[in-house]
C-alpha positions as CSV (number, residue, x, y, z in Angstrom):
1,X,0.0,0.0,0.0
2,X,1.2,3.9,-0.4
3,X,1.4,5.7,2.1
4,X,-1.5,8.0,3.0
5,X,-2.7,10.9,5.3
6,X,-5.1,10.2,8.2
7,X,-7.0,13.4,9.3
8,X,-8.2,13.5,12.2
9,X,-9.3,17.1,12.4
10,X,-7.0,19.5,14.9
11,X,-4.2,16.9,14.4
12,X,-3.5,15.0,11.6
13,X,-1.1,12.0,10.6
14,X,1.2,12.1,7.7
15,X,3.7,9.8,6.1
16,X,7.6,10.2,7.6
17,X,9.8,12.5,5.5
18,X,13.0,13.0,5.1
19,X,13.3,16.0,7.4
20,X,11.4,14.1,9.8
21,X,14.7,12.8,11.6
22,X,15.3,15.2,14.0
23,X,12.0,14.7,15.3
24,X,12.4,11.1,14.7
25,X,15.6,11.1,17.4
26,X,13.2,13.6,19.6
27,X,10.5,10.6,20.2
28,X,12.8,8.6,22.6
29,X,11.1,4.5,22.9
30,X,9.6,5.3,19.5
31,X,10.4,1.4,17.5
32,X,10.7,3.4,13.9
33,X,14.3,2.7,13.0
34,X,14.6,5.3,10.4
35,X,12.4,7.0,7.8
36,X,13.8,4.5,5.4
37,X,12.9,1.8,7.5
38,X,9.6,3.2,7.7
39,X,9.6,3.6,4.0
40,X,10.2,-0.2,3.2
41,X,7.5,-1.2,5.9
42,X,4.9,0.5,4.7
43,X,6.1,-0.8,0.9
44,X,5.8,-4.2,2.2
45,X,2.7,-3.8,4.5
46,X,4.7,-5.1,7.7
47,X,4.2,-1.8,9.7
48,X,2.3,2.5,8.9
49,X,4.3,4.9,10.6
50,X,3.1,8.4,10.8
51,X,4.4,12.1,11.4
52,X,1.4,13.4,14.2
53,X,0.8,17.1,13.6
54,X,-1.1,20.0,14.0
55,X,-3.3,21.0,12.0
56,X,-2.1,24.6,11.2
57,X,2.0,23.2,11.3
58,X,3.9,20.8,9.2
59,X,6.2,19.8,12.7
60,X,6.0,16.2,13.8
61,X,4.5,16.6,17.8
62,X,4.7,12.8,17.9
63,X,5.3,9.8,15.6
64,X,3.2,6.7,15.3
65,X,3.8,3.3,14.1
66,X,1.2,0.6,13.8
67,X,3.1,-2.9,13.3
68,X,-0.6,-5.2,12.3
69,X,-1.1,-5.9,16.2
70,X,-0.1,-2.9,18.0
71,X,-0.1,0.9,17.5
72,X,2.4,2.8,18.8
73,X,2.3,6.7,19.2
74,X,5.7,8.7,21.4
75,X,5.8,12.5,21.6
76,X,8.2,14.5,19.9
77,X,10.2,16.2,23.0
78,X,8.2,17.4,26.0
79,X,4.9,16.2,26.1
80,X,3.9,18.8,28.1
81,X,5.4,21.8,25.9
82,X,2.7,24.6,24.6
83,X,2.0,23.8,20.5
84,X,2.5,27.5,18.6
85,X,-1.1,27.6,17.2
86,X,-3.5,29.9,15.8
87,X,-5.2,32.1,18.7
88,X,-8.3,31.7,17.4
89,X,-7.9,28.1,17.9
90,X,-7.7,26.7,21.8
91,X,-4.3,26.1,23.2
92,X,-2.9,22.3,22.6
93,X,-0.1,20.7,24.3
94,X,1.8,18.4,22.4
95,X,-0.3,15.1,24.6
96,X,-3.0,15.9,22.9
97,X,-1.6,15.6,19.7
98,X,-0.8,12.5,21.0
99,X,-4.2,10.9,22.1
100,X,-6.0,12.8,19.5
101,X,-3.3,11.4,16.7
102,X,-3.8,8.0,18.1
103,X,-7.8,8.1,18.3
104,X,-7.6,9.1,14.3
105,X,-5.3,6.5,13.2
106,X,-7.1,3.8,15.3
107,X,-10.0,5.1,13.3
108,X,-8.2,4.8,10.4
109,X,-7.0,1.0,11.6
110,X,-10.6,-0.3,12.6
111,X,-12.7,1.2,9.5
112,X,-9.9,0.4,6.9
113,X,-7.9,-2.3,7.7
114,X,-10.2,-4.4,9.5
115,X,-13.6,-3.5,8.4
């Protein structure tokens, strides 16, 4: 399968990039090796890993990796830090791009690959 998006409104979950390594050595106990690791996972539909971010910044706040039992979702850095956001919008902490991250791709798990 190709990598894809998974929106989950505020935050949403995009395919690692290349300049997703800094944040990948950010998300200490995250089990994605690299982001050509990920690559070759996804490729062969062994394990979706994910860039978590919000919605109005391209910035990883944590990375996910679903290996076909288990999903996986570490913060990028403190999870307590502030997210830089639109003040219109209400304030996030990076934890809740965590849990709301991991509620969209479990979504995403239940409704497409195991419908």
């Amino acid at each position: 399968m190709e990598p894809m998006d998974v929106n989950g409104g505020r935050f949403y979950a995009r395919p690692l990039r290349n300049d997703d390594e800094i944040a990948l050595r950010q998300a200490e106990g995250s089990s994605v090796a690299s982001i050509s690791a990920a690559r070759e996972e996804w490729l062969n539909d062994t394990a979706y890993s994910w860039a978590i971010c919000e919605q109005t910044n391209v910035n990883a706040v944590a990375i996910a990796r679903y290996d076909m039992k288990e999903l996986e979702v570490v913060p990028v850095g403190d999870p307590e830090r502030d997210l830089p956001n639109d003040p219109m919008l209400e304030p996030k902490k990076a934890k809740d791009g965590v849990a709301e991250g991991r509620a969209a791709i479990q979504r995403w798990i239940d409704g497409y690959l195991r419908p």
